[in-house]
N, CA, C and O of each residue as an XYZ file, in Angstrom:
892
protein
N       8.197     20.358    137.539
C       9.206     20.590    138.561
C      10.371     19.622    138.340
O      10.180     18.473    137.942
N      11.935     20.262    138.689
C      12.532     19.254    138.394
C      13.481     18.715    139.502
O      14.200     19.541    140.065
N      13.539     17.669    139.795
C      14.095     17.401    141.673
C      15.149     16.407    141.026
O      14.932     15.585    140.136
N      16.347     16.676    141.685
C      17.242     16.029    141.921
C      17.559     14.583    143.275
O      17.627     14.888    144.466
N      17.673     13.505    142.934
C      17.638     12.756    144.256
C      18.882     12.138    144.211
O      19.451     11.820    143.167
N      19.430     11.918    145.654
C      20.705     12.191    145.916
C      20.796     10.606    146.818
O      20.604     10.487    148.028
N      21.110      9.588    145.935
C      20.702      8.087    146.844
C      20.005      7.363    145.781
O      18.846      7.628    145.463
N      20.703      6.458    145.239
C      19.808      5.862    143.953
C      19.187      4.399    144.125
O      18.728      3.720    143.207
N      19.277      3.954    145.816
C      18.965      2.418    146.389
C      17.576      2.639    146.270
O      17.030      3.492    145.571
N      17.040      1.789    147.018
C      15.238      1.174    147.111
C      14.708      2.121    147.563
O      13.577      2.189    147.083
N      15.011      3.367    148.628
C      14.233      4.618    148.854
C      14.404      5.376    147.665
O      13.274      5.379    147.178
N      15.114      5.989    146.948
C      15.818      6.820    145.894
C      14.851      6.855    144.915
O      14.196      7.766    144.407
N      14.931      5.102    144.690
C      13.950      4.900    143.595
C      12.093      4.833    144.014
O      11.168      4.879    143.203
N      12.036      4.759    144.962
C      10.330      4.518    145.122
C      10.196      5.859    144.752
O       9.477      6.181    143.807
N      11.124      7.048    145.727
C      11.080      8.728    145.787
C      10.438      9.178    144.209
O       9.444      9.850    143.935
N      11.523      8.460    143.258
C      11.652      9.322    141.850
C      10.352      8.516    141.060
O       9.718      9.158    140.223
N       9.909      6.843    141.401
C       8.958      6.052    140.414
C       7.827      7.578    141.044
O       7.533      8.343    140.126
N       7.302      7.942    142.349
C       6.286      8.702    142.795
C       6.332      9.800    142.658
O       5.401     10.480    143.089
N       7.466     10.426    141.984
C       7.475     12.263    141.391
C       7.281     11.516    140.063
O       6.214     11.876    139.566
N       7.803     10.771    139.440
C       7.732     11.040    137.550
C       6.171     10.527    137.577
O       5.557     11.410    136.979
N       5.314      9.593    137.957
C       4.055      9.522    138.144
C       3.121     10.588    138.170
O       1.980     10.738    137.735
N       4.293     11.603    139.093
C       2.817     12.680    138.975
C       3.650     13.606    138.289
O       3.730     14.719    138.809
N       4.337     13.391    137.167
C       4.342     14.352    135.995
C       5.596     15.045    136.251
O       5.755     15.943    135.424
N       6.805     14.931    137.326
C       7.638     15.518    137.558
C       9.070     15.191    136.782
O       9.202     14.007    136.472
N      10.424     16.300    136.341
C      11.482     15.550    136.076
C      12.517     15.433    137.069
O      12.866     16.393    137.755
N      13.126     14.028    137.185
C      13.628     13.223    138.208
C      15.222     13.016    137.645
O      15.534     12.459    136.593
N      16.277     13.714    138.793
C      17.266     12.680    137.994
C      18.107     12.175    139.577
O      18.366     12.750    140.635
N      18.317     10.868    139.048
C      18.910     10.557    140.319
C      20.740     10.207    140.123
O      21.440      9.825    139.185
N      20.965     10.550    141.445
C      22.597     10.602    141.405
C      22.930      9.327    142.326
O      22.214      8.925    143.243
N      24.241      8.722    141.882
C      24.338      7.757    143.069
C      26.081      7.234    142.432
O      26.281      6.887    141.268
N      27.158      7.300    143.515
C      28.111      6.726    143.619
C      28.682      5.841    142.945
O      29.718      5.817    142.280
N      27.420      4.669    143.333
C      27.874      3.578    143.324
C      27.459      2.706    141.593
O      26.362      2.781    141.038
N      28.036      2.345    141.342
C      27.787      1.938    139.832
C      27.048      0.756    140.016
O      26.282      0.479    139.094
N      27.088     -0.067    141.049
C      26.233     -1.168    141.439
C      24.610     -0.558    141.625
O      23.696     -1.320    141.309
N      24.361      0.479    142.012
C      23.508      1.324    142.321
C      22.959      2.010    140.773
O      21.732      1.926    140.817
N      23.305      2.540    139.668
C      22.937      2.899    138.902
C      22.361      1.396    137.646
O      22.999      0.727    136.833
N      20.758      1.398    138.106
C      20.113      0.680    137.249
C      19.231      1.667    136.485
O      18.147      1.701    137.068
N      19.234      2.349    135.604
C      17.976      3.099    134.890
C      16.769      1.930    134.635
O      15.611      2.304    134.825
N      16.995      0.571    134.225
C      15.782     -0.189    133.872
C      15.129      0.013    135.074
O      13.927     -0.044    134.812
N      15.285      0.215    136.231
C      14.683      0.267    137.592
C      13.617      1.235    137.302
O      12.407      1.077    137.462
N      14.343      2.419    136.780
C      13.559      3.723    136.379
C      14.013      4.272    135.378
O      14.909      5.116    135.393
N      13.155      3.641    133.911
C      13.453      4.017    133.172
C      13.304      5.307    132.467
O      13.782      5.431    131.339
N      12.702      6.238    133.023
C      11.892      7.467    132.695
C      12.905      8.597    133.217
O      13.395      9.397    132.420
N      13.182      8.630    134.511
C      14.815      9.311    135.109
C      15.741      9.478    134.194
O      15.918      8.723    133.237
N      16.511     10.694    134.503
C      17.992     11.015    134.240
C      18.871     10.128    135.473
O      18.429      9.941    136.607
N      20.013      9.710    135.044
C      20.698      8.775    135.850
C      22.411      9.596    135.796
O      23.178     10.018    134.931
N      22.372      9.497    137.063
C      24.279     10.161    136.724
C      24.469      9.795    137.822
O      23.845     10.061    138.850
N      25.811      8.828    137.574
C      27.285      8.594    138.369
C      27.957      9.187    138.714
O      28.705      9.852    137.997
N      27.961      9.187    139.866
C      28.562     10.657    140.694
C      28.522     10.651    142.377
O      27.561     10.101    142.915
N      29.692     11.336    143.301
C      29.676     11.448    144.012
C      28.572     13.127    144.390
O      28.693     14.172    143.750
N      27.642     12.915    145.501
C      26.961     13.537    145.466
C      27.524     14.766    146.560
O      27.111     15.922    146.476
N      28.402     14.378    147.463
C      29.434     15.259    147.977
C      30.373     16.151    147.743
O      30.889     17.082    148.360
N      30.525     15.422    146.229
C      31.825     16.716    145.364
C      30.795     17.546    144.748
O      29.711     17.224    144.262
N      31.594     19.146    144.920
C      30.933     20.548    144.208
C      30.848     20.347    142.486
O      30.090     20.945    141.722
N      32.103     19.082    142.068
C      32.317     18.729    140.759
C      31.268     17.924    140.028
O      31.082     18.137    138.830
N      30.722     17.209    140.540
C      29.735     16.041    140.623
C      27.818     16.765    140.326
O      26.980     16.526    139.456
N      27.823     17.782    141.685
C      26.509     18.601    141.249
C      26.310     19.832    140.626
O      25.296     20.510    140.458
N      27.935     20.045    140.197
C      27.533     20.940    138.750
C      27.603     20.576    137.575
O      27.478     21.278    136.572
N      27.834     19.301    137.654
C      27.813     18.406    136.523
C      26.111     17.597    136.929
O      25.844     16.632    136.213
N      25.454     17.836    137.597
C      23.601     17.346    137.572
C      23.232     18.875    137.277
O      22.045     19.147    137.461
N      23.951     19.775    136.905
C      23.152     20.833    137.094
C      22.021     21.235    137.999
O      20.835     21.221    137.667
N      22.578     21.661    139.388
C      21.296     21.832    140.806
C      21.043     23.222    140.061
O      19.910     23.636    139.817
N      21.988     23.767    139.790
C      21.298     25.118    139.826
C      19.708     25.370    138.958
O      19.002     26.378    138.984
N      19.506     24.225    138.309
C      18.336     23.942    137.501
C      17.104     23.318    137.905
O      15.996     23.310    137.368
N      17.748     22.536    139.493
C      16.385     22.197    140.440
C      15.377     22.859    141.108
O      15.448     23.884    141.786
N      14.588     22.279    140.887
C      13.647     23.276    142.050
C      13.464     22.285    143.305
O      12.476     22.480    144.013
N      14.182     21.429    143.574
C      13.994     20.494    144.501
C      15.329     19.402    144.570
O      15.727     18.706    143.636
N      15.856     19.460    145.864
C      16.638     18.129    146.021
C      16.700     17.635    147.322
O      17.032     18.164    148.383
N      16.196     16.175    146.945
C      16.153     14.999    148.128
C      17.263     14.428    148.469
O      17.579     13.550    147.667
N      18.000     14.567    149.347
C      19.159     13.868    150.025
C      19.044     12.386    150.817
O      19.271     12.046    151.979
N      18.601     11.707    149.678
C      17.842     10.325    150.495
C      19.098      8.734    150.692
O      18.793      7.541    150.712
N      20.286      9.286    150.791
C      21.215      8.611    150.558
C      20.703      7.637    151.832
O      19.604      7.934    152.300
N      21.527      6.320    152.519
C      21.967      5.553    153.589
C      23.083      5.903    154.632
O      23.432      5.092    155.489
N      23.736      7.418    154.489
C      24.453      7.809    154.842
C      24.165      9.269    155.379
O      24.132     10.261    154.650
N      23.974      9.275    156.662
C      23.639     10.617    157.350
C      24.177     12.381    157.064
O      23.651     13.488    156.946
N      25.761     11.673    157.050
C      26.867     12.966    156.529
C      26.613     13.072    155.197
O      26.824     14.189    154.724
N      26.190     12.166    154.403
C      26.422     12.360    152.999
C      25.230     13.542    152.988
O      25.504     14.706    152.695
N      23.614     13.025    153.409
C      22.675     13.569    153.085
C      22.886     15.287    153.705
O      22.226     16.128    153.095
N      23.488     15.630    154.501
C      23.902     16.935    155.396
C      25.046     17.854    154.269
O      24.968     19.068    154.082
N      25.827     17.153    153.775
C      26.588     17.752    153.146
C      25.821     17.977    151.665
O      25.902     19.062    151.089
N      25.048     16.814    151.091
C      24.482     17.176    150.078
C      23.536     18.367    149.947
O      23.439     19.075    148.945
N      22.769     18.516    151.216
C      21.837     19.446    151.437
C      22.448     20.682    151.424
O      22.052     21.640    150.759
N      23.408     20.671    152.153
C      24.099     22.055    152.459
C      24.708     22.659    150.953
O      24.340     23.796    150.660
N      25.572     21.981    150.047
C      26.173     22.623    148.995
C      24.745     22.587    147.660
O      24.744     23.072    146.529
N      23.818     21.921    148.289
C      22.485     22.595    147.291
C      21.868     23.480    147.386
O      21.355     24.085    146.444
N      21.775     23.770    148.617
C      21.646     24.973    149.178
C      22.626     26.628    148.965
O      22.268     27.715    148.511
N      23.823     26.196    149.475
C      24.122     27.157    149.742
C      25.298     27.613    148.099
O      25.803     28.666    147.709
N      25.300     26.326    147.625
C      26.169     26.595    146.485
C      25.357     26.798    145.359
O      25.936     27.633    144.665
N      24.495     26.515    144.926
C      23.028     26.187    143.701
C      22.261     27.021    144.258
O      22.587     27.943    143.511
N      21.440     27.539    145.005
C      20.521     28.142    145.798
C      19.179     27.267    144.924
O      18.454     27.611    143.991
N      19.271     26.107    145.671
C      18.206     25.782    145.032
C      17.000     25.483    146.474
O      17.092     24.951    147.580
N      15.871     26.190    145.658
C      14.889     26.404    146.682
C      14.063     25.499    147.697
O      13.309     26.059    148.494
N      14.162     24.399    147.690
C      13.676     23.708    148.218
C      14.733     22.747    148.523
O      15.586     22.684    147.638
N      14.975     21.722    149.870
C      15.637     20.865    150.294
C      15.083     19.644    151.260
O      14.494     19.936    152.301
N      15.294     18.233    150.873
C      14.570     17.331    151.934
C      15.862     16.391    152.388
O      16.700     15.817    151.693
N      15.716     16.450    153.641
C      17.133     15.709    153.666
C      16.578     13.872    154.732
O      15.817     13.757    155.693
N      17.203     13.029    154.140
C      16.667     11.721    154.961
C      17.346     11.651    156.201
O      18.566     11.814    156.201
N      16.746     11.435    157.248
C      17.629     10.431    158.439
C      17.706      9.732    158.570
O      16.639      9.271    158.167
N      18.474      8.666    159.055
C      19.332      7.233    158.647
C      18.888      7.373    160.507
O      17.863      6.816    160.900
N      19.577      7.980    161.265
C      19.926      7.832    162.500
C      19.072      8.333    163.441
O      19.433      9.503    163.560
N      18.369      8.188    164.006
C      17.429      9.539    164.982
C      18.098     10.188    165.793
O      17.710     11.298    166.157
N      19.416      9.556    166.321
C      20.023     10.305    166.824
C      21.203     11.896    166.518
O      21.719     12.723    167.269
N      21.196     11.611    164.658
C      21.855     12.366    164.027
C      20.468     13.907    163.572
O      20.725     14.942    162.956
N      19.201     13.504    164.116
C      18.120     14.386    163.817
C      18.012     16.047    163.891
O      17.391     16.977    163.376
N      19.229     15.733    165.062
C      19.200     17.643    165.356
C      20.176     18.578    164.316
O      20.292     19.804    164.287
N      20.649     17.831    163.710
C      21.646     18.009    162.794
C      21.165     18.746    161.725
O      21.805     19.717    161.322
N      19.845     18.323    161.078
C      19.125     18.764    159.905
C      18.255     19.225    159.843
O      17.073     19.052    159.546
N      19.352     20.351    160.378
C      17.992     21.946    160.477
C      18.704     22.595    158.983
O      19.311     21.941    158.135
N      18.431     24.004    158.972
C      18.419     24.877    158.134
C      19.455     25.403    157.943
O      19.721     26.035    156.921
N      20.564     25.146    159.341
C      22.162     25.521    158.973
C      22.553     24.533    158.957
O      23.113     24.208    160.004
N      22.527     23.754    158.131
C      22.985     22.587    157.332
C      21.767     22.608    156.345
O      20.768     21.942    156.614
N      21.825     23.218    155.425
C      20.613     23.579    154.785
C      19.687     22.759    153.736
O      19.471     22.599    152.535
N      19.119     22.170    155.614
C      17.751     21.311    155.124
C      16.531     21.937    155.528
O      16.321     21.861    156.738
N      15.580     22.597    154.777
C      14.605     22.583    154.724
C      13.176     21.302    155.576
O      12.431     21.629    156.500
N      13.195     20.344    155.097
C      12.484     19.256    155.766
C      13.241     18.178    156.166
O      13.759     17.602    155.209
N      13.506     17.669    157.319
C      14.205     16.343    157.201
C      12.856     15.282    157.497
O      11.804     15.483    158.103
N      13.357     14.147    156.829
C      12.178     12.891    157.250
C      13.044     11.628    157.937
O      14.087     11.037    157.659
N      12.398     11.577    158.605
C      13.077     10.285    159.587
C      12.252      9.488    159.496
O      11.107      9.738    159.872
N      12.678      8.021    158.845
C      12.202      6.992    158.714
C      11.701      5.933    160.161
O      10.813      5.080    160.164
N      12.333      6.219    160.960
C      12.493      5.424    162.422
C      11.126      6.354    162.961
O      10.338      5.608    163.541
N      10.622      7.862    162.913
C      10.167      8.544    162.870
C       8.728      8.446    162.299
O       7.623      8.593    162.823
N       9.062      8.197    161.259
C       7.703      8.085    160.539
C       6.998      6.673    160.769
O       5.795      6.569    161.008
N       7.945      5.520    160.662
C       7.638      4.414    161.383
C       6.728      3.996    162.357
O       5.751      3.247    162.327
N       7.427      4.836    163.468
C       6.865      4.685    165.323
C       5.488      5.124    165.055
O       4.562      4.533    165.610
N       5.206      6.362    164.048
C       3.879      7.498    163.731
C       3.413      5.996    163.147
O       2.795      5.421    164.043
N       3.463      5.561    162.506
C       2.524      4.825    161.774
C       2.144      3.765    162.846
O       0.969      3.488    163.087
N       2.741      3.438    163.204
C       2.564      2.325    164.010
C       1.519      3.008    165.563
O       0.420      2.563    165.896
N       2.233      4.080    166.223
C       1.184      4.852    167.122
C      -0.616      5.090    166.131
O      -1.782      5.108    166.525
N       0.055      5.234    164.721
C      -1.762      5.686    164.355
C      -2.286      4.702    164.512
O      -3.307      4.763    165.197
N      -1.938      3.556    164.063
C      -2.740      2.040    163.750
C      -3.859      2.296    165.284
O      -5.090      2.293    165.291
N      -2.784      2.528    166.628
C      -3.468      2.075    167.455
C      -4.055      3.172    168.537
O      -4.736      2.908    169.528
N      -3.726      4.146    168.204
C      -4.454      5.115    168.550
C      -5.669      6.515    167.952
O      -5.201      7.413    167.253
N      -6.760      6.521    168.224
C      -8.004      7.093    167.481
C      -8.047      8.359    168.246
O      -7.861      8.182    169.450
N      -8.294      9.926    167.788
C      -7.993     11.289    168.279
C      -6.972     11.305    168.928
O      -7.293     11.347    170.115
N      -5.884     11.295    168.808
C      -4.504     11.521    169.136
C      -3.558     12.009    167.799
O      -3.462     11.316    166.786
N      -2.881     13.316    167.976
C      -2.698     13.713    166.925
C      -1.114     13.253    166.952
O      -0.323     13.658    167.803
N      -0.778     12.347    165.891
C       0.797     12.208    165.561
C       1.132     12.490    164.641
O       0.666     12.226    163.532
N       2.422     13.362    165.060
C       3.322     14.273    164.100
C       4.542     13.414    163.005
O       5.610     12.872    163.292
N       3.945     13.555    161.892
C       4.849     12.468    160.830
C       6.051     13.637    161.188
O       6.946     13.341    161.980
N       6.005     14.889    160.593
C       7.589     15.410    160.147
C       7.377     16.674    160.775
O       6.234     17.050    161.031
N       8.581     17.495    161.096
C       8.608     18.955    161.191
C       9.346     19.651    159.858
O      10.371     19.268    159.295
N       8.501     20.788    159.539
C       9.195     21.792    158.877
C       9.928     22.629    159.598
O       9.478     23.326    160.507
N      11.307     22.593    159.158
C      12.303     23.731    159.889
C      11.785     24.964    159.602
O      11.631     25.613    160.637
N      11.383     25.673    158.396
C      10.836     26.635    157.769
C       9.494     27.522    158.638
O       8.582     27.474    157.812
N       9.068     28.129    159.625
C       8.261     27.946    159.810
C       7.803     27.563    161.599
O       6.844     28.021    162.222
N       8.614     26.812    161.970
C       8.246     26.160    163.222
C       6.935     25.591    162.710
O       6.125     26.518    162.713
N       6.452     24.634    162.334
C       5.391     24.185    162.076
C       5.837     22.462    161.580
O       6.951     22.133    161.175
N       4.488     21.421    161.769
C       4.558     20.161    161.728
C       3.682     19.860    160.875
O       2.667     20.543    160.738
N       3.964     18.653    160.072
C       2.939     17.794    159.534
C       1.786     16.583    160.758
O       2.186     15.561    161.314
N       0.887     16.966    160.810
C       0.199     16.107    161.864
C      -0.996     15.646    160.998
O      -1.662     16.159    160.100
N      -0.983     14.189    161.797
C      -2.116     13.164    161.240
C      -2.953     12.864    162.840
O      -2.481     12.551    163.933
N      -4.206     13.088    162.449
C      -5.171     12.563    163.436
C      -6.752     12.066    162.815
O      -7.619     12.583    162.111
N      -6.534     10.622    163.595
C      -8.063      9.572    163.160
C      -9.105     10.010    163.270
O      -9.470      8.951    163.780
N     -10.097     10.666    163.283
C     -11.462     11.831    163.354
C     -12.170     10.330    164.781
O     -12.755      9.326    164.373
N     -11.908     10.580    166.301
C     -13.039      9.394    166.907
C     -14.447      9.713    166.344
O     -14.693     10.747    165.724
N     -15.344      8.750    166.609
C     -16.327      8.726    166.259
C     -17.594      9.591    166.914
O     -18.754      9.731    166.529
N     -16.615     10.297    168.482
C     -17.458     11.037    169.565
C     -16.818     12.690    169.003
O     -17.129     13.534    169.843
N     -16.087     13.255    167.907
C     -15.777     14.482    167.622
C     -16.548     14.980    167.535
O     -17.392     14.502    166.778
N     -16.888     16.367    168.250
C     -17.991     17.316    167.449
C     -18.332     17.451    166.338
O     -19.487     17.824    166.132
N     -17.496     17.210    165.304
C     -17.322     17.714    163.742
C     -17.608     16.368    163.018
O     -17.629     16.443    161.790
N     -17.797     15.340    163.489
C     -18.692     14.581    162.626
C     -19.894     14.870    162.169
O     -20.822     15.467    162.715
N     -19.754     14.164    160.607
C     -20.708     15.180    160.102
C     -21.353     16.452    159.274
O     -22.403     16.789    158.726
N     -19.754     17.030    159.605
C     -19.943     18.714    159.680
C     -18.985     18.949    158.746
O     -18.044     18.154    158.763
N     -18.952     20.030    157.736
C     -18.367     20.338    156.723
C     -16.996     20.963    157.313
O     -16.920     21.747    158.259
N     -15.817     20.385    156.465
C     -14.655     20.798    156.820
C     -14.536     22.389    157.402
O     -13.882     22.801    158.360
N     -15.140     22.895    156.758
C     -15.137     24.797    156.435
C     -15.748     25.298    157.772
O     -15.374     26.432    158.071
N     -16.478     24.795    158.512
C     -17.017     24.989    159.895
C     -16.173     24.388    161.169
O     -16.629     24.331    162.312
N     -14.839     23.942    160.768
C     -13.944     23.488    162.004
C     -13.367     25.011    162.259
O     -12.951     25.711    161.336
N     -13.393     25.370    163.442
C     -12.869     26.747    163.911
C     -11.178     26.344    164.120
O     -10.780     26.003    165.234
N     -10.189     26.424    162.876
C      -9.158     25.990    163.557
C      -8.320     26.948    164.147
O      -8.495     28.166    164.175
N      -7.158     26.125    164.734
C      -5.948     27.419    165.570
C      -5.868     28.441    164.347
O      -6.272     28.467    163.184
N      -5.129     29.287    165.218
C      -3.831     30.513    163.893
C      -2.947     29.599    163.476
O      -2.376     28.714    164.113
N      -2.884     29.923    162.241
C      -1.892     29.730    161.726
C      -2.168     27.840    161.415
O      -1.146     27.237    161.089
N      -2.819     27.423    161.468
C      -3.068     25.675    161.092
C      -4.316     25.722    159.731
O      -5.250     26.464    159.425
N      -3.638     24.378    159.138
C      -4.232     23.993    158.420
C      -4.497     22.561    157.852
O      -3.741     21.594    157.950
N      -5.929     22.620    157.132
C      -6.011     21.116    156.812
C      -5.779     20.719    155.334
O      -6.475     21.122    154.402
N      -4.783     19.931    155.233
C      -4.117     19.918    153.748
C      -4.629     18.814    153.376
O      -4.220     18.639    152.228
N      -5.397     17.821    153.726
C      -5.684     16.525    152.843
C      -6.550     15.343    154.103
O      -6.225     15.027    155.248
N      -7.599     14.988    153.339
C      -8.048     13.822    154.038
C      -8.203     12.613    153.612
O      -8.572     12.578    152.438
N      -8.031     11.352    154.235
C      -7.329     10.424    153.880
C      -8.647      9.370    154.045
O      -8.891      9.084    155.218
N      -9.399      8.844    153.174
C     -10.671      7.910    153.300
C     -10.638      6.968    152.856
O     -10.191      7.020    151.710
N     -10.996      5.675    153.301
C     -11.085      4.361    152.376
C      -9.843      4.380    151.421
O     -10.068      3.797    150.361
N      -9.105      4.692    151.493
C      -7.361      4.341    150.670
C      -7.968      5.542    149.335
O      -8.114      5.078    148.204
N      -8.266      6.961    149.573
C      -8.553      7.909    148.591
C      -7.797      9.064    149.321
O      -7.514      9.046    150.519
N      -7.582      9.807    148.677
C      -6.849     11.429    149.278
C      -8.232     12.367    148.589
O      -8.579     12.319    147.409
N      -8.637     12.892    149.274
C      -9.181     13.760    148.912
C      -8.643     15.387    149.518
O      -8.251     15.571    150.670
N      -8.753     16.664    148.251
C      -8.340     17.755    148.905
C      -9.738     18.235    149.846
O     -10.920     17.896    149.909
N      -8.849     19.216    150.513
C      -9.893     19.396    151.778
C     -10.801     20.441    150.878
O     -10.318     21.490    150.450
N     -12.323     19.999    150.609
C     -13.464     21.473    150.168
C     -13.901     21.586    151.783
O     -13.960     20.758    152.691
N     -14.170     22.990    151.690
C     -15.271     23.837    152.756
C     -16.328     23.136    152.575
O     -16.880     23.063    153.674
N     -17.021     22.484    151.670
C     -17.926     21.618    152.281
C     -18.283     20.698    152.042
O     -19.371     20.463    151.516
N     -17.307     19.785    152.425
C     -17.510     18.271    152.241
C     -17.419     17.998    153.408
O     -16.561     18.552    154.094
N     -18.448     16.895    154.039
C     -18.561     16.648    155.324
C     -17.027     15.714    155.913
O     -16.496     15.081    155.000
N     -16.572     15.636    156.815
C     -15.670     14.965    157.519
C     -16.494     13.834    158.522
O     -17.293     14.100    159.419
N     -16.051     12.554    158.087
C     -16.700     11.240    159.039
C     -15.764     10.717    160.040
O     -14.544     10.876    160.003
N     -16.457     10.052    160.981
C     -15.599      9.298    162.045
C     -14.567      8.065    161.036
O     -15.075      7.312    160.205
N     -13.634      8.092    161.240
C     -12.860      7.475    160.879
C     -11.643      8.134    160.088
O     -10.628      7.501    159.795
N     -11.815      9.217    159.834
C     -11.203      9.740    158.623
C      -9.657      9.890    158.558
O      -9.235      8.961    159.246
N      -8.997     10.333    158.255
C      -7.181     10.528    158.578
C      -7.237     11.979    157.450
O      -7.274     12.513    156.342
N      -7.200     11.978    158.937
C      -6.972     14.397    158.520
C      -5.599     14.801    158.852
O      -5.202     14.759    160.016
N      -4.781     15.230    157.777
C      -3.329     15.444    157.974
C      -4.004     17.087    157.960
O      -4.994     17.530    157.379
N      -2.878     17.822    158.975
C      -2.822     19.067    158.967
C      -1.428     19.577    159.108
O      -0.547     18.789    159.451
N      -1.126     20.963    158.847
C      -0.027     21.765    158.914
C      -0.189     22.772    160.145
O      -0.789     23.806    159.852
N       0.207     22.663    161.374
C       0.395     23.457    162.393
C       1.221     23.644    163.463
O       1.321     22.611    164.125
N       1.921     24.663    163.935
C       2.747     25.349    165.054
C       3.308     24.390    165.637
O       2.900     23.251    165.409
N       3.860     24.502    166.099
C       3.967     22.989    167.831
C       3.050     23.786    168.758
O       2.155     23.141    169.305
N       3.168     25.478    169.089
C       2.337     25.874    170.013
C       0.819     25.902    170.267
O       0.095     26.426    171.114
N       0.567     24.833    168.781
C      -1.580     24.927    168.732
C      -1.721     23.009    168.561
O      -2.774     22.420    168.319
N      -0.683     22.509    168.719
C      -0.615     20.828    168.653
C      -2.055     20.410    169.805
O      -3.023     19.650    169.773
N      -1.599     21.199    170.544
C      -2.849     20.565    171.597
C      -4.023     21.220    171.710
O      -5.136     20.714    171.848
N      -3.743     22.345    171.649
C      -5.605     22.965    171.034
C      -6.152     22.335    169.868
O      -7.354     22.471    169.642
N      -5.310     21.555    168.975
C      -5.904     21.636    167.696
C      -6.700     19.566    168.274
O      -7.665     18.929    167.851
N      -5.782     19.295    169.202
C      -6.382     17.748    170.063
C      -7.540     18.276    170.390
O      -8.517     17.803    169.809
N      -7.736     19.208    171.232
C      -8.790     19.107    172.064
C     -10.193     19.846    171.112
O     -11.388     19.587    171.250
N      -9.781     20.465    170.498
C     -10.979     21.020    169.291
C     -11.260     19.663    168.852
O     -12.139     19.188    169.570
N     -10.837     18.792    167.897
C     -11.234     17.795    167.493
C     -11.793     16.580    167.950
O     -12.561     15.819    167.362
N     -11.249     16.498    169.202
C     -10.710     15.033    170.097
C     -11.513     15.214    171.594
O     -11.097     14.464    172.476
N     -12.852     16.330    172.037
C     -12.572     17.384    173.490
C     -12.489     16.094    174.307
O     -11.567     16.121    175.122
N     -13.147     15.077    174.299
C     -13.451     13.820    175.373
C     -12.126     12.546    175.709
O     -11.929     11.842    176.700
N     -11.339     12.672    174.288
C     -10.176     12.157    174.907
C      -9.077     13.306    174.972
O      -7.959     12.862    174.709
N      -9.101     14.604    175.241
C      -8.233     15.302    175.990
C      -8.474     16.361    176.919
O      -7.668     17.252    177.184
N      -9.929     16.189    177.532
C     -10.100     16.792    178.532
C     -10.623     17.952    178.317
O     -10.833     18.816    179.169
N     -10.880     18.014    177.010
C     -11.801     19.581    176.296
C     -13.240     19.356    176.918
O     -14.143     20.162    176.692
C-alpha cells in the first residue's frame, strides 16, 4: 500500500517509521525544509512541498495513493489537504489529524475526511481506560458508516469470561477486530477464549454502544 503523509514533524514521522515496518510505501511531504530530515526516516520518499497547493500533490503523485494522512500541526492545512486528495486524486482512503477539538466537526466527509483522529481525544480515552474496567471508550469515529472504534477492559464479573470469542452474541452490525493481552495483539479466532482483563477493541454503530456495555459489562450497567 502506498500512503502519502502530509506533516513531516514527530507525529508524521512515528505515522510513516509504523507503516514502512509493516511493509508499507511511505512518502512524506512537509513545507518546511527545517522539517525535511530523511535520516529520521530513512526508508521514506521525502518531498518539499506545500501540501495545500494542487502543484505540490501532483508533483507526490496522490493519484498513486491508496492512502493519505493529513497529520500536519495545522487544522486548515489538514482539511484542505484532505479535501483536494479526495476530491482532486480520488484517492480512496483519507485520515485527517485534529490539532483542535474544537475544529472536530469540521472533518467529516465534506471536507473529505474519511477518519479524523483527535489527539486531545484519544488522550482523555486513554487516560478514562487506565481507570475505568467495563466501560466502553470510543478512541475514533468513522464518518463512513456511522460507526466507532471502541475499546473496553473485559471486568472480571463478564459473562464471557472464559468463553470463546465466537459465542459473544454481538449487536448488528458490530464487530470485534483485535484483542489486546499482556502488550500482544492478537486477531480475534472464534475460539480462543477471552479473559478478565483483556482490551477488546470493536467496530460498532453509536446506536448498539450501549447494548454492546451491557452484553459484556450486565452488572456495571444495569443488564
Amino acid at each position: 500500500m502506498r500512503v502519502a503523509i502530509a506533516g513531516a514533524g514527530a507525529v508524521g514521522r512515528s505515522i510513516a517509521r509504523e507503516l514502512i515496518h509493516n511493509g508499507h510505501q511511505v512518502l512524506l511531504i512537509d513545507k518546511k525544509a527545517e522539517s525535511i530530515k530523511p535520516e529520521r526516516v530513512p526508508d521514506a520518499e521525502w518531498l518539499l512541498a506545500d501540501c495545500c497547493e494542487l502543484s505540490s500533490l501532483e508533483e507526490a503523485r496522490l493519484d498513486r495513493c491508496d492512502v493519505v494522512i493529513a497529520a500536519t500541526g495545522d487544522d486548515k492545512a489538514n482539511l484542505v489537504t484532505s479535501l483536494l486528495a479526495k476530491t482532486e486524486f480520488g484517492v480512496p482512503r483519507t485520515v485527517g489529524r485534529v490539532n483542535h477539538p474544537n475544529n472536530e466537526w469540521l472533518f467529516t466527509e465534506a471536507w473529505g475526511v474519511d477518519v479524523n483522529v483527535s489527539t486531545p481525544r484519544i488522550m482523555s480515552a486513554l487516560v478514562e481506560e487506565a481507570v475505568t474496567v467495563g466501560d466502553l471508550v470510543r478512541l475514533f469515529t468513522f464518518r463512513q458508516g456511522n460507526a466507532n472504534l471502541v475499546e473496553m477492559t473485559l471486568p472480571a464479573d463478564s459473562p464471557y469470561v472464559g468463553k470463546p470469542a465466537g459465542l459473544i452474541p454481538l449487536p448488528e452490525n458490530c464487530a470485534l477486530v483485535t484483542i489486546l493481552r499482556d502488550g500482544q495483539v492478537y486477531a480475534p479466532d472464534a475460539e480462543q477464549p477471552i479473559e478478565s482483563g483483556d482490551e477488546l477493541l470493536f467496530v460498532v454503530p453509536d446506536e448498539r454502544e450501549d447494548e454492546l456495555e451491557r452484553l459484556l459489562a450486565p452488572r456495571h450497567h444495569g443488564g
